[in-house]
C-alpha positions, 0 to 999 in steps of 0.5 A: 182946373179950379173948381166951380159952384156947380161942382160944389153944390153937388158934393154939398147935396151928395154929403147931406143925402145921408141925413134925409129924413126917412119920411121924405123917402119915395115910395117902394116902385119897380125899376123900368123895364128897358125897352123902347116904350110905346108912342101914344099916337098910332104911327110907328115913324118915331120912338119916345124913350125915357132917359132912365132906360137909355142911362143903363152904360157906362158911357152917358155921352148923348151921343153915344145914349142916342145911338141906342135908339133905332135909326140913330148913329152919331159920328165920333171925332173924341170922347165928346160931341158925338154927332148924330145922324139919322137917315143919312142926314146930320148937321142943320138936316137934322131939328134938335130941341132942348126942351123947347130951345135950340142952340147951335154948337160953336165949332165950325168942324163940329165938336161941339153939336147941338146935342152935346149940350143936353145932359141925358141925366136931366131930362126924363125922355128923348123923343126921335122923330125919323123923317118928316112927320109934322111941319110944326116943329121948325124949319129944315129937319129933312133927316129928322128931328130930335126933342129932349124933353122936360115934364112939368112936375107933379103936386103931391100935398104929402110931398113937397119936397122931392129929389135923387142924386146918382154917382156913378163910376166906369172904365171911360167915366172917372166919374160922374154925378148928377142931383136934381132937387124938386120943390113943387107947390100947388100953384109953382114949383122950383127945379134945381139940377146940376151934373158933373162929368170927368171922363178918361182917354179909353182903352180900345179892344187892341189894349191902346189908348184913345185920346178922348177924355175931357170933363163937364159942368152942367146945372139947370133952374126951372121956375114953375108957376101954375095958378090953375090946370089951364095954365103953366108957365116956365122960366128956366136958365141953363149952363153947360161947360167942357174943358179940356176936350181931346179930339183925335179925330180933329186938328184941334183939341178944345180946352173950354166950350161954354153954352148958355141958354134962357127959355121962357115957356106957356102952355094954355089948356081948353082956354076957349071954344075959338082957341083951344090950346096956345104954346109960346116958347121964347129962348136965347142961346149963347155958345163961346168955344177956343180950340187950338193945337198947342194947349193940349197937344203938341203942335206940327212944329213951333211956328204952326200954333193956331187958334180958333176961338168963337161965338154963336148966339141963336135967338127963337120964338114961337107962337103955336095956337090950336083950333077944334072945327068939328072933327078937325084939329088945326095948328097954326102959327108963327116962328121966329129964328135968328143965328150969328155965327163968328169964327177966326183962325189966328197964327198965335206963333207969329203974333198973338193977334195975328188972324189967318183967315175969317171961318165964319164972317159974322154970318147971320141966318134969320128965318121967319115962318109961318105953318098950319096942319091939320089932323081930321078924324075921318072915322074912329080909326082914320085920321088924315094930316095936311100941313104946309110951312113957309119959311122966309130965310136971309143969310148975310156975312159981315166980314165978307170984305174985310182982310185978316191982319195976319194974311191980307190976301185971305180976303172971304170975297176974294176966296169965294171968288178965286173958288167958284166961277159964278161968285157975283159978290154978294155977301147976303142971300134970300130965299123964299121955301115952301114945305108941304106934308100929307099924310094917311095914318089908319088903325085897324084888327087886333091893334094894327096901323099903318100910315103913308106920307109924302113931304116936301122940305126945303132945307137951307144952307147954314153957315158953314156950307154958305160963307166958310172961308178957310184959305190955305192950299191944299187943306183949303175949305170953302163955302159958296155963297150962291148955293142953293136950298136943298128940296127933299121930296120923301115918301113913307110907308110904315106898318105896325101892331101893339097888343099887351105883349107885342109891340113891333113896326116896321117902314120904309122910306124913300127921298129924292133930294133935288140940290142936294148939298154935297161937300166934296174934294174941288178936284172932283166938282171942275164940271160944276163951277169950281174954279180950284183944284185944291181943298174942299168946297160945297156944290149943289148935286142930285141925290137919293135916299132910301131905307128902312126901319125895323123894331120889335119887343116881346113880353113873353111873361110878366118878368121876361122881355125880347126886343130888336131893331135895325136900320138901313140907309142907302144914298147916292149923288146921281149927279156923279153917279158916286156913293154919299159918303159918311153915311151909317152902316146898317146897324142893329140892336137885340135886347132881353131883360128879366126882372121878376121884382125889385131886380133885375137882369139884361143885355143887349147884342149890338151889330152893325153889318159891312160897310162898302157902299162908300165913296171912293172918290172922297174918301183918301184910299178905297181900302180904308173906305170900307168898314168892317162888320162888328158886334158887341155884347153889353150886360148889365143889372139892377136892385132897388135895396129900399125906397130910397136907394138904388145900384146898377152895374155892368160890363159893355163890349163885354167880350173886349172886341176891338172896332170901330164905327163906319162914322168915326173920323180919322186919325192922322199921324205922321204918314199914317192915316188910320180910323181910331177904334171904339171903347173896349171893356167898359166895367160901371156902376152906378148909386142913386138916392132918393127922397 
């Protein structure tokens, strides 16, 4: 692999941190505590983590990081891209923001999600929303959303200067370094990070090799300027590169992905009586992604080599302005979102230009929107929030008429057709959805709250499940270009306290899906206007989803801390009277750290509880359905040596344990069919510098 300019510059700052000046060293503070910190408003529906806490593992993947945030599991195909999931919900149920943007991943089979684009190391906190809380934050997000978020640089007249570099080693991590440099003024600033990632096939617990390994560029500039404290305004550009992906869980591997990103952002603060605060945040995002069979494995046989290569552009903008009448703060304004997604499946054996089939047409969604909430203080300790949100959407594919060169008959329109009895033609849709959200949120004795919400969400087909047009028998996959928008009606109820050593809640939650989007087997779906028996298609069903999310930290002395949490998630197609496949198992999480210094000392038991509640009608066997319980320990520490310099280690799955999580994908090879086990003993290391 040649090397790039990011991978240059990052050695170059690693080799000259030795010359710092000792003047320029960070003043002398305490490592943090790993514990989910607490929110700053009184509902216990979301956590906000710094990525400093999430970062102590040896395996820094951001899906794998988000999985230790309560509620959140992620899929696994390989070593990258693991897609998270929340309530039960994944893919377009799910808002995900870098820093204001969204970009949207550039494989039709989702190697690559949305989050695999966002290096935990360069943003200071990840915040979860589980559900529905706010209709401010984009359309959709039924499951819920998820924001990496950036803070705006401080001005220090002693410091102008500032910045650290981290390299770090592991069993699944060959290594990986990231270096950020601050330059901040009284009037702007100046933010340069890069990172770099080469991470190896792992071993599992059994001692065999997962095909996993695949390395990364990223590299961020942020240009600040701040003429006073009312206004901040930011540009910023960002890149992000993966080459050479494994994904054993896939048919394909990926040899590059490559995801660009533009952001320009304002933040107006107390700018008036009429309008307090005005937010504006513009962004255009571009992903160009190659997957194939033949590149990095070997091919079922010579004459099977395919190649999918595509594209996606996403385009956003978002005008949010905020009003004080009396008592009462309203937000209100428009949005703006336009993605393009194209994708063709070539037979490179036959001919290098010859297409099979068009996965995605050139399928453009556009949505144009329009909110307002209000958040009224009834009393000190009352508050009641009242939103609603209307969503203007507009599919169209390009390609729906058009014949690849390499299989004329793959025509998309004459696939949806030969699919799906009510298929009328059309190569465009239109939707009009109304989303609305109310709820109670009440503080009360010795820091208690407790809140109760009820939302409506209307979610829209994206691509894939609208226009996919894969065309091949039995592995045939087939999306529907009548189908309908999902209607999530939710119910939440949560309690909680935070004292100066206490902090847990607790909620439960409960969504009735009405055209709820299920992807299933076309044999299973002859009752509901699929025409074929063969492969995969996209039907409209009934469903429920309900849990519950519990969590808890304990400080039991000024050095010692507890911690917990778990998650449930049930849901069921009453439709078919069948479990919802894929949906997480109950997992949990408990955590102790001492830290009596400028040391300090944790672990964490991770668990998740049987899987049974599958859907045997999807799934190929009953038995292999089901996943088993497991549990591993993860332990790990840290001594801040000096102002300047910082080493962290550990061991995760300590004891070995060989497993594999319930939302892993599987492996085929030959007549076997199998899930491909988790990393086992993971030893790591890490060094930071700062100055």
């Amino acid at each position: 692999m040649k090397p790039t300019p990011l991978y240059f510059a990052i050695l170059s700052a690693l080799s000259s941190s030795a010359f710092i000046p000792t003047a320029m060293a960070a003043e002398t503070a305490k490592l943090e505590k790993i514990t989910v910190e607490a929110q700053d408003d009184i509902t216990p529906q979301s956590d906000t983590v710094s990525t400093e806490s999430l970062l102590n593992t040896g395996n820094s993947e951001t899906g794998a990081v988000l999985r230790e945030i309560n509620g959140v599991n992620a899929s696994r195909k390989g070593g990258h891209g693991l897609d998270p999931q929340i309530r039960g919900q994944q893919y377009s149920q799910l808002n995900v923001l870098l820093d204001g943007a969204k970009i949207a991943g550039g494989c039709p089979n989702r190697m690559d999600p949305p989050s695999s684009y966002a290096e935990v190391s360069s943003y200071d906190e990840i915040e979860v929303i589980r559900g529905v809380k706010t209709v401010t934050q984009g359309a959709g997000g039924s499951g819920g959303t998820i924001l990496f978020k950036r803070s705006k640089p401080q001005y220090d007249p002693n410091k102008l200067v500032s910045g650290e570099i981290t390299v770090g080693k592991s069993n699944v991590m060959n290594y990986e370094a990231d270096a950020t440099v601050r330059a901040v003024g009284q009037e702007g600033y100046v933010v340069v990070q890069g990172s770099r990632k080469d991470a190896n096939n792992y071993t599992d617990g059994n001692g065999d090799i997962v095909k996993s390994s695949y390395n990364t560029n990223q590299g961020h500039v942020d240009l600040g300027w701040t003429p006073n404290e009312h206004h901040h305004l930011k540009l910023s550009a960002e890149k992000s590169r993966t080459e050479d992906a494994l994904y054993p869980g896939a048919a394909m591997d990926a040899p590059e992905t490559e995801g660009t990103m533009l952001r320009l952002q304002y933040e107006g603060r107390q700018l008036s009586d009429a309008i307090a605060d005005v937010d504006v945040d513009l962004y255009r995002s571009t992903v160009d992604h190659t997957m194939n069979n033949y590149d990095l494995r070997t091919p079922p046989s010579p004459m099977m080599l395919r190649e999918t290569p595509t594209s996606t552009e996403t385009n956003g903008a978002k005008i949010k302005l905020t009003s004080q009448v009396g008592n009462t703060q309203v937000d209100y304004g428009v949005q703006y979102e336009s993605v393009n997604k194209d994708a063709t499946l070539w037979n490179r054996y036959v001919d290098p230009n010859a297409s099979l089939n068009y996965m995605w047409p050139d399928v453009t969604n556009t949505t144009k929107s329009v909110f307002a909430e209000t958040n009224t203080e009834f009393t000190p300790s009352t508050n009641l929030i009242v939103g609603v949100r209307y969503d203007d959407v507009y599919a169209k594919a390009d390609k729906t008429n058009d014949a690849p060169s390499g299989a004329p008959a793959n025509v998309p329109s004459n696939v949806y057709n030969n699919t799906y009895s009510d298929y009328d033609g059309e190569d465009s849709a239109s939707e009009g959805n109304f989303n609305g959200l109310i709820r109670l949120e009440n503080r009360f004795g010795a820091g208690y709250n407790w809140y109760l919400g009820a939302s409506r969400t209307m979610r829209t087909a994206d691509a894939t499940e609208r226009f996919m047009s894969k065309a091949a028998g039995p592995s045939s996959w087939v999306g529907n270009p009548n189908i309908k928008p999902e209607e999530h009606n939710q119910i939440d109820l949560g309690v909680g306290q935070q004292t100066g050593t206490l902090q847990w809640n607790a909620s439960v939650w409960y969504d009735r899906v009405n055209n709820y989007i299920l992807r299933d087997l076309a044999a299973n779906q002859q009752n509901n206007g699929v025409k074929t028996t063969n492969g995969e298609v996209y039907v409209n069903v009934d469903a429920d989803l309900y849990g519950a999310d519990l969590e808890a930290d304990y400080a039991a002395t000024n050095a010692l801390t507890f911690g917990g949490q778990f998650s449930i998630t049930q849901g069921r197609n009453t439709t078919d009277n069948r479990n919802i496949a894929m949906i997480s198992a109950p997992t949990g999480q408990l955590r102790a750290t001492y830290q009596p210094s400028n040391w300090h000392v944790g672990g964490r038991f991770n668990f998740a509880l049987e899987q049974t509640e599958i859907d045997k009608d999807y799934t190929p066997t009953a038995d292999y359905g089901n996943t088993p319980a497991w549990s591993t320990v993860d332990v790990f520490g840290g001594y801040q040596i000096n102002r300047n310099w910082i080493v962290k280690a550990g061991v995760d799955n300590l004891f070995d344990q060989a497993y594999y999580d319930h939302l892993n994908y599987d492996i085929t090879e030959g007549s076997s069919v199998y899930k491909y086990n988790e990393p086992g003993r993971n030893f790591w290391a890490k060094v930071t510098a700062k100055f």
